[in-house]
N, C-alpha and C positions, 0 to 999 in steps of 0.2 A: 238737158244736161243735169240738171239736179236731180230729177227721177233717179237716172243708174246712180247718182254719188247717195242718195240714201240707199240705195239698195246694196250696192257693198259698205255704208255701214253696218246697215242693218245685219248682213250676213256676217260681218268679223265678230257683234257682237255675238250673235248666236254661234259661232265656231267658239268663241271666249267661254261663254256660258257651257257649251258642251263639255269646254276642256276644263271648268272646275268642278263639272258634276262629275266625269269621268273620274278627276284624281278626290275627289270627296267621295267615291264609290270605292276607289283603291285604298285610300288611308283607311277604312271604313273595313276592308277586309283584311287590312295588315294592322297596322301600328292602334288603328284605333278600334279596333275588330277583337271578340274574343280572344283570351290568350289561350294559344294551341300548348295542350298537354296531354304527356301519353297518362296511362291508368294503371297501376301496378296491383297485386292484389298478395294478402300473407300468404305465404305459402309453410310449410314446413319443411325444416331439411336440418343435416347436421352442422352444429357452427363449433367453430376452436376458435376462442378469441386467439391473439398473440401482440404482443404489446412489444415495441421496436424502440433500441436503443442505440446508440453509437458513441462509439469512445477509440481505445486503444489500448493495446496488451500491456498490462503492467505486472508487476512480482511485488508481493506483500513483504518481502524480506529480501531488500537489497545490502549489500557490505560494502560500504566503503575499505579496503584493506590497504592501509599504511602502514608506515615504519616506526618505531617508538624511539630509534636515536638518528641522529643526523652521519653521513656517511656517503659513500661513493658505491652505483649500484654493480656489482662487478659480475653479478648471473642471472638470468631472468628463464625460467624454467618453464614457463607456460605461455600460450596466446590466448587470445578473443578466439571463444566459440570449447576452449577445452572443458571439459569435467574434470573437478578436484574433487581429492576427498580429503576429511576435516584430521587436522596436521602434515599435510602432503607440504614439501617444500616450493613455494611458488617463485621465492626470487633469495640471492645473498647478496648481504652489502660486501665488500673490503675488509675482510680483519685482522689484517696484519698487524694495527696499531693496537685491536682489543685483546690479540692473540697474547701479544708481548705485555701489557698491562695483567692480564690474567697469569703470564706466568710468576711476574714481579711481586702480585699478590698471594700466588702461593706460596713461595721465598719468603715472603713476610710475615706468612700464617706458618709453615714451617718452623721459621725463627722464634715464633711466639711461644708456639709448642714447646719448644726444647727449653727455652727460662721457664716456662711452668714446672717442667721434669726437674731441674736443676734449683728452684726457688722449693718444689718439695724434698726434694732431696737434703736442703740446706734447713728445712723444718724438723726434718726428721732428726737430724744431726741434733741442733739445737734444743730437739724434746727429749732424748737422752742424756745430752748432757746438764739439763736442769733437773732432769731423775736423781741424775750420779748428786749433784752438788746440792741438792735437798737433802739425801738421804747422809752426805758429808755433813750437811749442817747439823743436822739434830742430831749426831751421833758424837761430835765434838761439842754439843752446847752440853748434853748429856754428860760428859768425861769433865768440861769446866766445872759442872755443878759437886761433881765428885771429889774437884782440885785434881784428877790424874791427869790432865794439860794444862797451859794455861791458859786464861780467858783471851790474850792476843793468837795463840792460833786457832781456838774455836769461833774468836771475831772474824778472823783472815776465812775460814770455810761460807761464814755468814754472810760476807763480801762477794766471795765466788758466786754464792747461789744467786743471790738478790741479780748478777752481774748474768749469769745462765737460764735467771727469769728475763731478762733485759734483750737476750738476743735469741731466747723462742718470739719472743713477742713481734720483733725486728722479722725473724724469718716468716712467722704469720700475716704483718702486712704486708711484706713484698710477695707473700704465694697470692695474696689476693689482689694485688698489682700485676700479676704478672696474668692473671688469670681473666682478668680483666681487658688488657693489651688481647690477651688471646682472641677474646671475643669480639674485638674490632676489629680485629687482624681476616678472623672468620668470616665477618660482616662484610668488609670490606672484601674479603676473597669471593663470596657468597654474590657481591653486587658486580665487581668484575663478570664474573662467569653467568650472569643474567645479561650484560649488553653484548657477552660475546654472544649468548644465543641469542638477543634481539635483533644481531646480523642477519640472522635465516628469517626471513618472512615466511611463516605458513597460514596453512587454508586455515580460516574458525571454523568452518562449518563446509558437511557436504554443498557442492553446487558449481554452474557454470560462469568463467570468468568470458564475463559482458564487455568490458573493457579493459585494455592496458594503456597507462598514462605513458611509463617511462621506460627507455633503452638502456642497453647495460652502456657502463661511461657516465648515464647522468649520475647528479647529483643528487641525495634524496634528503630532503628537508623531515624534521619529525612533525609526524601528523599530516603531512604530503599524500595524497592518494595515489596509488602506484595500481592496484588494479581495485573493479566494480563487481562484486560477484552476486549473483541472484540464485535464491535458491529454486529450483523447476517446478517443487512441487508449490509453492504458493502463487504461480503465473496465473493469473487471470485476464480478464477485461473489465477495463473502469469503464461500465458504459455511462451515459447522460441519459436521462428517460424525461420526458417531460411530466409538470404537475399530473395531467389531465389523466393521465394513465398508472398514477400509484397503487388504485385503489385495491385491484385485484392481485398485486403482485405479494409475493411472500420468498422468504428463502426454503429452496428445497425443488422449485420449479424449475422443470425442464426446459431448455435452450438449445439455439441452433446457432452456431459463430462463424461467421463469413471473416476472411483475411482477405486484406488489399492485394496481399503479396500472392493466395488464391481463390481466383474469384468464382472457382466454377465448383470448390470444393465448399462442404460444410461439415464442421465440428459439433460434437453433439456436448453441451455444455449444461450446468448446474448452477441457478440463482444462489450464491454462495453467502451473500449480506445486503441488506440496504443502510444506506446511510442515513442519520439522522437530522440535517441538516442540507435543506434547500440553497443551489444557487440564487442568490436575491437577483441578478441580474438577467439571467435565464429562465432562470423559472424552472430549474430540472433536479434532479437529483438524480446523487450517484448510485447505480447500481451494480455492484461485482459477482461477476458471472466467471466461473471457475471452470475448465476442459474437463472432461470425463472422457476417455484416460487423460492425463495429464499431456502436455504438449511434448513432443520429444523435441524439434526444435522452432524455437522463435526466435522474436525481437523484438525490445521491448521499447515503447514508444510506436510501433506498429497499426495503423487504422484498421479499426476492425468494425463490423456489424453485428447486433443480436437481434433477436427475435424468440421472445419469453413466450410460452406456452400457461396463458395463466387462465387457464379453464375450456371446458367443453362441454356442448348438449346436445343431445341425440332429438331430432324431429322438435327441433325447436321452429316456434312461429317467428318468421321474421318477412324483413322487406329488405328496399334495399337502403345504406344510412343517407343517401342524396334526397331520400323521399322527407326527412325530416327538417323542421324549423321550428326554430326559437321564437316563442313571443314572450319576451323579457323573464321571468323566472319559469315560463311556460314552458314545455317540450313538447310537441304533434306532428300530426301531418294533416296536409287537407282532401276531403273526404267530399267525391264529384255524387252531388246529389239533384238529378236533374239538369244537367249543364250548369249545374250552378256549385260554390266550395263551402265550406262549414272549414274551421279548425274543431281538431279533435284531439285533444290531450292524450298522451300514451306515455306508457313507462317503459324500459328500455332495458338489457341485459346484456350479453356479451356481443361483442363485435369480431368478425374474421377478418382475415387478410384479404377478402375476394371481395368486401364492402357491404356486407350483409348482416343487420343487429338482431338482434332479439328483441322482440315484443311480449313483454310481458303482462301488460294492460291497456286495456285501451282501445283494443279494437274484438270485435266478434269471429274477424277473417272472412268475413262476406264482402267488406267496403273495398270499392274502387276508389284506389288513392292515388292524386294528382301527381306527376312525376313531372318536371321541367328541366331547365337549365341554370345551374343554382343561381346566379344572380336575376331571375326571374323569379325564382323560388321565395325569394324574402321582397319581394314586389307585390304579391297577391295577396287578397283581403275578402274576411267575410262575405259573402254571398256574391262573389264577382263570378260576374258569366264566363264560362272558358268553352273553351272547342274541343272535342276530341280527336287526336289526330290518330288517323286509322294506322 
């Protein structure tokens, strides 16, 4: 009885033993086993970087167009989506109350006028007759001097005059009273007929009304927004571009602009400005990319895409950018020398859309360079043995 019970121990053992050499032979060719990597090699070809931003269509010169008095909006002449041009009448308020104010003040500036005509009129009078009664005085103070009158009637001429200087002087400051009334009267007619035409809302400027606040019937507050008008030619896109891609970018560079509202369509666009100030939170800066032709129609607030066209090189050396890793301020790739890696330092140029950079130093274009799976890629280490997988 004990013979066979050693002998099926002994046999589990040896089945046990099999079964850790078996999976120490599998770990051995998987996990613990060179790391399988393909071998990509420089090739040349032609690359376009294009550096991608997103944002949304905005206009560089929006108008808020409000009213300057307060009033009842009684016409509205235009909608959302019309073109105006700059004095086109876009909306009137009620002016029956400015209509009648305006005419009360020309009645009044009327009125003013005619005391000026009548206040000269009564100067003129009054400067004739201190002529006549000067020319009385001295001609009787003359005749006293001689004794041919006597000194009480040349005193009496003397009285006159003094009395005909007294009421030029009287007609002089009432024409400058009156002349005066005139010019408030004017003022005043002058400001009348400025709120009667602050009733007409017109365009400031060419461009299309984006929005209407208000229907005829409301009420419009001064300084109330009643319509948004943007002008077409300063429509662009405020894209967001991240740090990492400033460096190549400049204004003047050509663009391609994808609209949400058409996805299958593309706009050929113009790097119109960057901005000088980083979002702190992002990390991106704004760049505004301007239509070329201009847009005929949009909306603004709109999601849109670019893609800047910020350089190109003909039979440039490159690889592909999955091929590269960082080793702290370091930039390479690793370089199969014998089943075995090396990091190899390289310097770097433009980047395409298709994932393909430039190499500008650093390699000969003879090396076979380790290609993985990127989080394998930052796993591997100086002289570790890899596989090549066929």
């Amino acid at each position: 009885m004990q013979a066979p019970t050693k002998l099926k121990i002994r046999k589990k053992h040896l089945l046990a033993l099999a079964g850790i050499l078996t999976l120490g032979f599998i770990l051995r060719l998987t996990i613990l086993g060179p790391t399988k990597v393909q071998t990509v090699r420089v090739v040349k070809r032609d690359l376009a970087a294009q550096v991608y931003g997103n944002g949304t269509v905005e206009a560089k010169v929006v108008v808020n167009i409000a009213s300057k008095i307060t009033g009842r909006l009684a016409e509205v002449a235009v909608d959302q989506g019309d073109t105006v041009k700059r004095g086109q009448m876009l909306a009137k308020l009620d002016d029956t109350e400015l209509q009648a104010q305006a005419r009360q003040a020309g009645a009044t500036a009327e009125k003013a006028a005619a005391a000026v005509a009548l206040e000269q009129a009564n100067l003129q009078k009054a400067t004739a007759n201190l002529l006549l009664a000067e020319k009385n005085s001295k001609r009787f103070s003359a005749l006293a001097a001689k004794e041919l009158v006597s000194i009480q009637e040349a005193e009496q001429y003397e009285t006159a005059f003094l009395v005909a200087r007294e009421e030029a002087a009287r007609a002089a400051a009432a024409l400058t009273a009156a002349g005066r009334e005139k010019a408030a009267t004017a003022a005043a007619l002058a400001a009348s007929r400025s709120r009667l035409s602050d009733g007409l809302i017109l365009a400031p400027e060419d461009g299309i009304i984006i929005r209407r606040e208000l229907e005829p019937g409301a009420t419009v507050t001064a300084g109330l927004p009643i319509f948004l008008l943007a002008d077409p030619e300063t429509v662009w896109i405020k894209a967001n571009v991240d740090e990492s891609q400033l460096k190549p970018l400049a204004p003047g560079q050509s663009a391609t602009i994808t609209l949400r509202s058409a996805p299958g369509e593309k706009f050929p666009g113009q790097v119109a400005r960057l901005a000088w100030e980083s979002d702190r939170v992002t990390e991106e800066l704004e760049v505004n990319v301007a239509f070329t032709p201009l847009l005929e129609r949009f909306r603004l607030g709109e999601q849109a895409e670019v893609l800047i066209a910020a350089g190109a090189r003909k039979d440039a050396p490159s690889i592909p950018s999955t091929a590269l890793v960082n080793r702290g301020k370091q930039r390479g790739v690793w370089v199969v020398d014998n089943s075995r890696i090396r990091f190899q330092e390289v310097s770097t140029g433009i980047e395409d859309s298709s994932g393909m950079i430039e190499i500008t130093a650093g390699l000969t274009g003879n090396e076979a360079i380790a290609l993985t799976a990127p989080e394998k890629m930052s796993l591997l280490r100086d002289g570790q043995k890899v596989r090549i997988r066929k």
